[in-house]
KETI-303240 format. One line per 5 residues: number of its first residue (from 1); their letters; for each residue y, x, z of N, C-alpha, C. Coordinates in steps of 0.001 Angstrom, whole numbers. Example, Ala and Ser with C-alpha at 12.3 -4.5 7.8 and 13.67 -1.06 7.14 Angstrom:
1 = as = -5690/13190/7800/-4500/12300/7800/-3300/13200/7800  -2250/12850/7080/-1060/13670/7140/30/12900/7870
END
This chain:
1 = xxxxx = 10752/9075/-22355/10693/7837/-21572/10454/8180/-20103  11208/7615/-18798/10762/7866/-18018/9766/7144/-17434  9609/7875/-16227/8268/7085/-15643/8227/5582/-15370  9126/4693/-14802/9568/3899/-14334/9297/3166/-15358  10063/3385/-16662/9969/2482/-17824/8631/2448/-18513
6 = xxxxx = 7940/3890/-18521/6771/3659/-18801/5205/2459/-18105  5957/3259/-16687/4853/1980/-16082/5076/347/-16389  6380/488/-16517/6969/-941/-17144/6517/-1434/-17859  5965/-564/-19343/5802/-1014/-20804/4558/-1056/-20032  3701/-698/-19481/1897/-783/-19453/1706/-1726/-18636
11 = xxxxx = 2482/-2331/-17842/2727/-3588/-16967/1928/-4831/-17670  3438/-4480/-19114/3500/-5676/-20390/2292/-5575/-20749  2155/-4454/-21130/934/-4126/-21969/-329/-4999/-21333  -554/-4606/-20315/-1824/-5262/-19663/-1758/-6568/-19238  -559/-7407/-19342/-329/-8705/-19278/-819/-9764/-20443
16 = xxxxx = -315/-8925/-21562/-170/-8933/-22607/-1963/-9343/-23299  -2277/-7658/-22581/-4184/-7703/-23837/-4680/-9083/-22245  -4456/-9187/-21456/-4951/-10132/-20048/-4844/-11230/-21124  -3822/-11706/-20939/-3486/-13151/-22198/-4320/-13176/-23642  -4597/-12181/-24474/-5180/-12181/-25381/-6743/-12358/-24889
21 = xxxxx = -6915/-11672/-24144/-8661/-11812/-23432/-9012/-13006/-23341  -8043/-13624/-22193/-8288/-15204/-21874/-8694/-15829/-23219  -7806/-15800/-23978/-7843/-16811/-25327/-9123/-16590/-25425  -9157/-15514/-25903/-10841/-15487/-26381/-12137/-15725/-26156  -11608/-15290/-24819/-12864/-16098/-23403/-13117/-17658/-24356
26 = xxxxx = -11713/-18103/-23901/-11847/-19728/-23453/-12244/-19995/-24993  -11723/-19136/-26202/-12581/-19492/-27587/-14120/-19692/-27911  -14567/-18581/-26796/-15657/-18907/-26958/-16652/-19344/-25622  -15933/-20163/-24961/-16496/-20742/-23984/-17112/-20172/-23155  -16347/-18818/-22312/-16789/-17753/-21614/-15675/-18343/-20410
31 = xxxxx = -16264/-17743/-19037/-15129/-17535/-17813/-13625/-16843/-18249  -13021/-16955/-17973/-11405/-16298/-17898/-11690/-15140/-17556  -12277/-14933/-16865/-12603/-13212/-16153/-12437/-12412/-17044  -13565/-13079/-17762/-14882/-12154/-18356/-14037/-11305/-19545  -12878/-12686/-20264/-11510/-12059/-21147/-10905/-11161/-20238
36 = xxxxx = -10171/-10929/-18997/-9850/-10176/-18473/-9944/-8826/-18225  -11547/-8683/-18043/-12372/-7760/-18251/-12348/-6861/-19154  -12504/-7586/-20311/-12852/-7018/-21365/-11177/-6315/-22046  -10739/-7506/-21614/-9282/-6609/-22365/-8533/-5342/-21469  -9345/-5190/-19948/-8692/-3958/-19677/-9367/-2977/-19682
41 = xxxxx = -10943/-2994/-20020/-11659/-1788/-20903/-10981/-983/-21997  -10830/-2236/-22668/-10266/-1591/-24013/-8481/-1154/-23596  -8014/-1659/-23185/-6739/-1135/-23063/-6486/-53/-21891  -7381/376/-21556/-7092/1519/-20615/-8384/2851/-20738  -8088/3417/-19797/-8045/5083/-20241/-9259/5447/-20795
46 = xxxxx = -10434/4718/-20771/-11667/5313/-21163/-12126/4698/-22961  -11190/4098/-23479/-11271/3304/-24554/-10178/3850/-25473  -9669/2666/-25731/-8295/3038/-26557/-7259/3911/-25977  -7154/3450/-24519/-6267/4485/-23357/-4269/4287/-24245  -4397/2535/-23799/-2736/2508/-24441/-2371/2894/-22655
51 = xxxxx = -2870/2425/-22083/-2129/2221/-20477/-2342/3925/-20149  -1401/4227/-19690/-1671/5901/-19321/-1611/5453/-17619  -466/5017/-16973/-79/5078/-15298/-913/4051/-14672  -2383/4266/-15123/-3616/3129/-14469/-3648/3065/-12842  -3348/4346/-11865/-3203/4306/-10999/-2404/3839/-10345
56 = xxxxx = -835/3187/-10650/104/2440/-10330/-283/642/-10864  -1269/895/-12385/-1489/-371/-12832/-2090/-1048/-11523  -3208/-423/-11013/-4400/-833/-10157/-3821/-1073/-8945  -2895/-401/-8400/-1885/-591/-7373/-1335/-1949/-7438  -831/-2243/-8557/93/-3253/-8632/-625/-4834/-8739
61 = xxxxx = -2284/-4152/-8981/-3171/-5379/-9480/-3872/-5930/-7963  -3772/-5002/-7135/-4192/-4955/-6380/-3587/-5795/-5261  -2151/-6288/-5761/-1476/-6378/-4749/-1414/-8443/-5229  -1785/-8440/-6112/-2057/-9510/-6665/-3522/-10462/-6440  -4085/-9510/-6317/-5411/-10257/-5831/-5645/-10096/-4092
66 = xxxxx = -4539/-9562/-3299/-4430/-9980/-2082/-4043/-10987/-2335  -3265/-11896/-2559/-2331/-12889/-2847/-3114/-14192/-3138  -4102/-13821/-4332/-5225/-14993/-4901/-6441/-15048/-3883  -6771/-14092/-3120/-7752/-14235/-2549/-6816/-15278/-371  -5469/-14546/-434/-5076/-15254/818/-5484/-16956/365
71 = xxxxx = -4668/-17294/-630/-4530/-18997/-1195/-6065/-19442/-1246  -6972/-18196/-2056/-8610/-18596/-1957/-8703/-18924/-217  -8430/-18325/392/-8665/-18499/2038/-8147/-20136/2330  -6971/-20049/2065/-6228/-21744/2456/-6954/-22714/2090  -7592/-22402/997/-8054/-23828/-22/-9288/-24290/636
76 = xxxxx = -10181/-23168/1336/-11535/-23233/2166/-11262/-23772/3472  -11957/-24513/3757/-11977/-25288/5345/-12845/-24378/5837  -12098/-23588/7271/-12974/-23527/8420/-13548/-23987/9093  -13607/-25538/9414/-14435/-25863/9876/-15632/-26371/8997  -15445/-26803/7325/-16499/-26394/6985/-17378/-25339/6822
81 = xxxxx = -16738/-24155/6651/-17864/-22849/6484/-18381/-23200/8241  -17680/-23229/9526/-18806/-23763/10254/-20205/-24343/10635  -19937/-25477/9867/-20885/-26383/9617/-22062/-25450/8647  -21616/-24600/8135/-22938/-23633/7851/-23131/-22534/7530  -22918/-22575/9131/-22899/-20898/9641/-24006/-20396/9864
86 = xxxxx = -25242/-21135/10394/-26372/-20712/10655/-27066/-20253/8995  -27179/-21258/8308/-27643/-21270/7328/-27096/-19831/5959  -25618/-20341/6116/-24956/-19090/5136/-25685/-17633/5868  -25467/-16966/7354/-25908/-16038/8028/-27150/-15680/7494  -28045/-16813/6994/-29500/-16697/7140/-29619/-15655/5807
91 = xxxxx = -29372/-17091/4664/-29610/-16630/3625/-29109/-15467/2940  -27592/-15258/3755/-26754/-13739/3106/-27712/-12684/3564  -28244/-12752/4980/-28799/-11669/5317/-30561/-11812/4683  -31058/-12831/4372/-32239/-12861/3490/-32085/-12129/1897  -30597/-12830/1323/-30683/-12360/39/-30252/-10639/-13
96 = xxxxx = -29501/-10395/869/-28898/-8563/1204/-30956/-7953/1170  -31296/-8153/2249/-32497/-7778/2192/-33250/-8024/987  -33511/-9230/274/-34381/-9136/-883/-34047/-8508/-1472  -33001/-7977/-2003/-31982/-7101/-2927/-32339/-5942/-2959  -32307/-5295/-1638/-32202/-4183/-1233/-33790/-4016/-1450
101 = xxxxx = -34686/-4380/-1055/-35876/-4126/-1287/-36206/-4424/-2625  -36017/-5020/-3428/-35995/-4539/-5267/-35504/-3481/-5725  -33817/-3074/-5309/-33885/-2067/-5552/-34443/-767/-5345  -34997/-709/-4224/-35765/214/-3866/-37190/509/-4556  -37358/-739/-4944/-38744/-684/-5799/-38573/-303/-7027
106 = xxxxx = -37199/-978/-7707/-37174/-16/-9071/-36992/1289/-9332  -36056/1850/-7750/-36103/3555/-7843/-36964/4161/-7626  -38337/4105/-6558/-39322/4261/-6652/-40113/4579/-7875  -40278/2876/-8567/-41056/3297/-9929/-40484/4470/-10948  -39207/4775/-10883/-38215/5426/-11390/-38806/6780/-11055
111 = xxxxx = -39282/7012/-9703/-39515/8334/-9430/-38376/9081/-8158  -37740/8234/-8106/-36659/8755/-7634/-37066/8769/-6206  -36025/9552/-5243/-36202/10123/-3951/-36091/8513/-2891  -36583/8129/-1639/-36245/7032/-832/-34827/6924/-781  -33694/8097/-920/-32605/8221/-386/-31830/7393/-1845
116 = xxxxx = -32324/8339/-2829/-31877/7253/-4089/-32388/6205/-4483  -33405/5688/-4254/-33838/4211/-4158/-33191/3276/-3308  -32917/3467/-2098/-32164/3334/-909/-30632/2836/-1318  -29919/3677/-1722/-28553/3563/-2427/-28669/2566/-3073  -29429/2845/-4741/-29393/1256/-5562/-29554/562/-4944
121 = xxxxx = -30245/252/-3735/-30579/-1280/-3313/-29372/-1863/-2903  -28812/-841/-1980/-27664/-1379/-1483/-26413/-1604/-2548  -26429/-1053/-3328/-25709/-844/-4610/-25579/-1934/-5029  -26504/-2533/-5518/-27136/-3716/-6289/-26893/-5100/-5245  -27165/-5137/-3741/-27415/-6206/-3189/-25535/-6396/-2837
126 = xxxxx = -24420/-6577/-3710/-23412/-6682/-3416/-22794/-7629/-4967  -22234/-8745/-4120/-21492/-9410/-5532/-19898/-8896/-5081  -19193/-9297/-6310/-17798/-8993/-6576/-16912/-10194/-5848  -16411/-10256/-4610/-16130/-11602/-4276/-14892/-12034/-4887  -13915/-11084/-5638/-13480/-11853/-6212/-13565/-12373/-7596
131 = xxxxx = -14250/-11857/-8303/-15233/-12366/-9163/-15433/-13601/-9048  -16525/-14250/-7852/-16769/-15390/-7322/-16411/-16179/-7140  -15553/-16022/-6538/-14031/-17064/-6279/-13157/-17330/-7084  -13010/-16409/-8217/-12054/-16860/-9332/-12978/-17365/-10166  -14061/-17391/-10291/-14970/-18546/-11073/-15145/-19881/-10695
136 = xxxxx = -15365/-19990/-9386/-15249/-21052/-8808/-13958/-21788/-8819  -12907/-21019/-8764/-11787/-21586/-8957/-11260/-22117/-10424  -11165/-21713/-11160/-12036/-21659/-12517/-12276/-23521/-13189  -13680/-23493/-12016/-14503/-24522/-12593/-14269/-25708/-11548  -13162/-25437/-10480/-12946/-26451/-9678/-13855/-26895/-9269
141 = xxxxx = -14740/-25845/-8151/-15732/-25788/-7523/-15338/-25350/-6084  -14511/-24782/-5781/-14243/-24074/-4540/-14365/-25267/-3301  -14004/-26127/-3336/-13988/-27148/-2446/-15586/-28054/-2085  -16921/-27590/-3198/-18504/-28024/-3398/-18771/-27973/-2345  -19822/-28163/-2149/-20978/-28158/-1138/-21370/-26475/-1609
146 = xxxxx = -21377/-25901/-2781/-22125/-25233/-3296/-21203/-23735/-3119  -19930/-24263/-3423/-18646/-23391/-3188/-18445/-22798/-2176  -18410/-23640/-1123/-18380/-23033/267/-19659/-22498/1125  -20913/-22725/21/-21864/-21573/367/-21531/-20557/-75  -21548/-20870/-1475/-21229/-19124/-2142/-20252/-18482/-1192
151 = xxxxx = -19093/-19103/-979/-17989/-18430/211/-18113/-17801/1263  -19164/-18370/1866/-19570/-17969/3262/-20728/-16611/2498  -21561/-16958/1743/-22156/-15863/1359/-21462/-14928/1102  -20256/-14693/559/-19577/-13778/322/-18825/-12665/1156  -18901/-13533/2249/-18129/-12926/3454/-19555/-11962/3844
156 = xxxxx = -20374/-12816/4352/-21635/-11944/5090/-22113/-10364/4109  -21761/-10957/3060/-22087/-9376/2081/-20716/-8379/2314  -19359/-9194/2522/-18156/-7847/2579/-19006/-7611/4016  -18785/-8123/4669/-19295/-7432/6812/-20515/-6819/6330  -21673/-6615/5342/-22945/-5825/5077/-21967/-4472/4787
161 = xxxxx = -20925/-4617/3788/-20322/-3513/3319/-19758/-2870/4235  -19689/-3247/5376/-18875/-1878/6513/-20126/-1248/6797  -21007/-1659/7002/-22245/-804/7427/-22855/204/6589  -22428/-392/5010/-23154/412/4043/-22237/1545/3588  -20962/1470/3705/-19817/2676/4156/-20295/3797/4602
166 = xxxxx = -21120/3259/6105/-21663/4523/6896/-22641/4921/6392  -23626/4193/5878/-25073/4465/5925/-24793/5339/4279  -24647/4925/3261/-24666/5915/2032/-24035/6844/2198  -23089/7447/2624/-22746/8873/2366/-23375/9615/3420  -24041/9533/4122/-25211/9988/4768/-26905/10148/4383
171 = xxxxx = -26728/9215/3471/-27632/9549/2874/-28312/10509/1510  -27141/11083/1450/-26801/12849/675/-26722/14090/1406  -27026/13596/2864/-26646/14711/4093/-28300/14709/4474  -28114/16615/5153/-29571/16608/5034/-29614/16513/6814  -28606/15982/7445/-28921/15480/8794/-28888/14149/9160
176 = xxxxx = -29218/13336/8009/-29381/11949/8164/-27673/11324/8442  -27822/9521/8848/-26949/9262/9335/-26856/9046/10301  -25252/9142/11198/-25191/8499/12271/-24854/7428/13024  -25788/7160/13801/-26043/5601/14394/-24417/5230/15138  -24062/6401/15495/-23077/5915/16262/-21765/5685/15251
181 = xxxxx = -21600/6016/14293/-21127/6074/13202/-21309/4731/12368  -21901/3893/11954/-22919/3043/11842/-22143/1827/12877  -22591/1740/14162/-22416/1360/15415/-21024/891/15440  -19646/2185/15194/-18723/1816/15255/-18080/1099/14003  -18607/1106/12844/-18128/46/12317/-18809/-1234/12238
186 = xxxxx = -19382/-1478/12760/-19781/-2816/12895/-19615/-3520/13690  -18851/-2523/14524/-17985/-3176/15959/-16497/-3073/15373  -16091/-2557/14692/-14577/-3235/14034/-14988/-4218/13135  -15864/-4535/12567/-16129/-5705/11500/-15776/-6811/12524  -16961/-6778/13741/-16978/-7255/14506/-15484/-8265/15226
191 = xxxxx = -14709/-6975/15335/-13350/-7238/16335/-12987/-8283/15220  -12693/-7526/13999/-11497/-8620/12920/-12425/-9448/12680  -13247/-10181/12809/-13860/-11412/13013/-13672/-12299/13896  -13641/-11986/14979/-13508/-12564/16743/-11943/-13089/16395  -10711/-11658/16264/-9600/-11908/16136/-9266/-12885/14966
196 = xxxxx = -9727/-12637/14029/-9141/-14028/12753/-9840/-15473/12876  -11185/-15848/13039/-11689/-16770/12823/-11581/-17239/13924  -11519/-16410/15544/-11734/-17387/16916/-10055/-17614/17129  -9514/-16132/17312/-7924/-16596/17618/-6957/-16829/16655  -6938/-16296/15580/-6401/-16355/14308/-5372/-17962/14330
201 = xxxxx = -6929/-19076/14317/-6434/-20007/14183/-5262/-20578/15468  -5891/-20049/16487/-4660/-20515/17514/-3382/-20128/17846  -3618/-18419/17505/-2417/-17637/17543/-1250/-17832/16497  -1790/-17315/15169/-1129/-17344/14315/-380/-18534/13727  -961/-19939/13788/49/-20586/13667/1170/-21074/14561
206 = xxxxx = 856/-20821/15493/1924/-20867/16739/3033/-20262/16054  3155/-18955/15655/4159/-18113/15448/4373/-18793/14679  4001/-19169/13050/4652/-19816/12212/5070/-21059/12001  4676/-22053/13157/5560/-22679/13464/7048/-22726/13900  7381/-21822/14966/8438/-21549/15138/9432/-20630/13984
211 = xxxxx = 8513/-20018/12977/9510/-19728/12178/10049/-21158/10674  8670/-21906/11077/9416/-22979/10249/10050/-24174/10551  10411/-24251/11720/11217/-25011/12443/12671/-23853/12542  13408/-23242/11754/14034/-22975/11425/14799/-23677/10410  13969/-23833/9529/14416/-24603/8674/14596/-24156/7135
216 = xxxxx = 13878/-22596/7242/14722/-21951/5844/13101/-21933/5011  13548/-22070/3961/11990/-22227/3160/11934/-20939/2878  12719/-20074/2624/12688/-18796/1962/12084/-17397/3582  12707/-17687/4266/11881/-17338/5734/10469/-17742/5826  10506/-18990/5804/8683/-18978/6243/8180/-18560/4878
221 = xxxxx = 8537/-18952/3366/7579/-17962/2562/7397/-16076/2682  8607/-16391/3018/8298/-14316/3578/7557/-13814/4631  7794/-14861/5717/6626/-14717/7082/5111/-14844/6352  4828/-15349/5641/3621/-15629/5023/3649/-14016/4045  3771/-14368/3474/4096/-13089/2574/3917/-11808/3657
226 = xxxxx = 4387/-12053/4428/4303/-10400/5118/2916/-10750/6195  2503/-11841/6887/1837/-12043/7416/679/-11585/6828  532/-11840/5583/-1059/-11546/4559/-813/-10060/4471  105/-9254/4268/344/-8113/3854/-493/-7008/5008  321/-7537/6029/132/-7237/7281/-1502/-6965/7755
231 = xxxxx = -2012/-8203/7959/-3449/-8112/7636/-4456/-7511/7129  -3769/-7676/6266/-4305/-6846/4746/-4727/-5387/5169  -3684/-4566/5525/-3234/-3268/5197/-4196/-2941/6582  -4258/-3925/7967/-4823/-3365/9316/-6639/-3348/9196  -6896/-4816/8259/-8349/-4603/7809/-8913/-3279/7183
236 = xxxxx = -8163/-2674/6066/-8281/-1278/5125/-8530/-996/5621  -7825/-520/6875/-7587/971/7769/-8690/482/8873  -9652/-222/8736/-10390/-1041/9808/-11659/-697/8963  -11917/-8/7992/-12920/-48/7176/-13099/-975/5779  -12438/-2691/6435/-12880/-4004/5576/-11800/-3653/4064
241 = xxxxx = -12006/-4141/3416/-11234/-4183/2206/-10030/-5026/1858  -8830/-4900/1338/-7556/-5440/1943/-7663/-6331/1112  -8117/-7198/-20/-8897/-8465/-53/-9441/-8888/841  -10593/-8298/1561/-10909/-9388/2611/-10233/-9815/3876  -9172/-9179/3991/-8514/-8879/4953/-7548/-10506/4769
246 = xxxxx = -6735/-10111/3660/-6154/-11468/2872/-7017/-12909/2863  -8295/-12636/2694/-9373/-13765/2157/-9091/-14223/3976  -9272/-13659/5040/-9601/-13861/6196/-8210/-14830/7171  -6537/-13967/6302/-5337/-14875/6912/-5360/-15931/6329  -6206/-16261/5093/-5673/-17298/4914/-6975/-18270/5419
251 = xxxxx = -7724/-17837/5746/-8720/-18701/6314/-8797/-19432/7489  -7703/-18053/8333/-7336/-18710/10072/-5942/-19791/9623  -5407/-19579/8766/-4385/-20571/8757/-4877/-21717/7745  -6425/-21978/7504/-6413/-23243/6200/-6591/-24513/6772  -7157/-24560/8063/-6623/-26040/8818/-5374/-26569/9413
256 = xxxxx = -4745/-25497/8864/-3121/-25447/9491/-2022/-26150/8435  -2407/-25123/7628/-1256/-24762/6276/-1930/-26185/4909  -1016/-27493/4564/-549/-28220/3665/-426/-27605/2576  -866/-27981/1410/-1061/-27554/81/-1451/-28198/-933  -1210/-28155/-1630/-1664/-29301/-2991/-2484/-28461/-4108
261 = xxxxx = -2341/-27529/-4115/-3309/-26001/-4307/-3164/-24677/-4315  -3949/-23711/-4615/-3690/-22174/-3700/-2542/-21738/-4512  -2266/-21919/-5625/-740/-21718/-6367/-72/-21854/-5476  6/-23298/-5107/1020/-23602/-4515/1523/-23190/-3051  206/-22727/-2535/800/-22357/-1300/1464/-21182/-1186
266 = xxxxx = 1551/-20300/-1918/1708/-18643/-2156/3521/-19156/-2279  3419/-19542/-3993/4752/-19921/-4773/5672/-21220/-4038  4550/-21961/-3098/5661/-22959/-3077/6088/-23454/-1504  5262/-23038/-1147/4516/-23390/121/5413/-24390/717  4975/-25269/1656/4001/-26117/2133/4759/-26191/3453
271 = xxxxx = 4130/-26982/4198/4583/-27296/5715/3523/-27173/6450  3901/-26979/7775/2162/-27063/9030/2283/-28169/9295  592/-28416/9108/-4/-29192/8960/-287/-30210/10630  499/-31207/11014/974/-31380/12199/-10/-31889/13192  -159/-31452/14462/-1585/-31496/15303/-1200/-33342/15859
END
């Protein structure tokens, strides 16, 4: 079999145990995830190990949850996460800290060194945002009062994660870490913040206006399509994670971009939303 076809069949395959998971989830009144989860334990390499080309799987999965997390972006109002900005800031950076200081206390009691106490905390003080968001989405919550905390919380923990980039693998080095090191990513967190959330919204739909005053539906879904891609790929290489990168285009364009829901804006999309 060649390669091509093989990755093919493990495609199915993992589509396949994905669909069987769900059922079971929803049989027994569990999240969708959680079936998800569970069926690609077992179907990949450390279990049963049907999926052999996991590294192309993860590639390909990957490229999919840019996609769910851009539409997660659309569906969220920026100017609501505004409205609580002070507050989300507070508590992300209250709950990062409480976190981090438990974990430190359990490595401690553990015995373990400050440097490995240190790690778990930070380890530990991190949720899965897309996890989060596909629960919320889920339970047709994303749009709450409660939703668009968790949201905003979510963000303030990925921007904790550029810092904690620097700071843990330094903390296996017996010359400490460096500040300036440290410093500079939190000044690119920084930049792709300023650029998506302050200009994002002004810039970027400009452009896609003019490509949808063209007139071709199949053009502006590809401008979109490459627009998130785009993003995506400059956040990575920026430190941020090409989920959040996605989570962030679609956030500068969600007072813009018409939708009836995040399906739909991906698959069907929509018109701008007229000033």
């Amino acid at each position: 079999m060649s390669p091509d076809s093989t990755l093919f069949v493990d495609i199915v395959i993992a589509i396949a145990a994905a669909f069987a998971g769900g059922v079971v989830a929803h049989k027994l009144r569990l999240p969708l995830i959680l079936g998800y989860l569970a069926a690609g334990m077992i179907v990949g390499p450390h279990l049963v190990g049907i999926v052999t080309t996991t590294q192309e799987v993860r590639e390909l999965a990957e490229l999919g949850v840019i996609l769910l997390l851009f539409a997660v972006g659309i569906e969220i109002s920026l100017r609501d996460l505004k409205r609580f900005g002070r507050s989300v800031i507070a508590i992300g950076v209250g709950q990062i800290a409480v976190t981090i200081a438990a974990g430190y206390g359990v490595g401690a009691l553990l015995g373990w060194s400050w440097e490995q106490s240190l790690t778990l905390g930070l380890i530990i003080s991190l949720s899965s945002t897309m996890v989060v968001l596909k629960v919320l989405i889920d339970r047709d919550e994303l749009r709450s009062v409660h939703g668009r905390l968790l949201t905003g919380l979510m963000l303030v923990q990925d921007l904790a994660f550029v810092a904690m980039i620097a700071v843990i693998p330094a903390l296996g080095e017996d010359d400490g870490f460096s500040a300036s090191d440290l410093g500079l990513g939190l000044l690119k967190a920084l930049g792709v913040l300023v650029v998506m959330l302050l200009l994002g919204p002004r810039l970027f739909p400009a452009v896609l206006r003019r490509i949808a005053n063209i007139g071709e539906r199949e053009l502006f879904l590809l401008s979109l399509v490459t627009f998130t891609f785009v993003v995506a790929v400059v956040t990575q290489e920026l430190g941020l994670s090409a989920a959040v990168g996605a989570f962030l285009a679609g956030l500068a364009l969600s007072d813009y971009l018409k939708t009836p829901s995040p399906i739909g804006c991906v698959f069907g999309v929509s018109h701008l939303r007229a000033k």
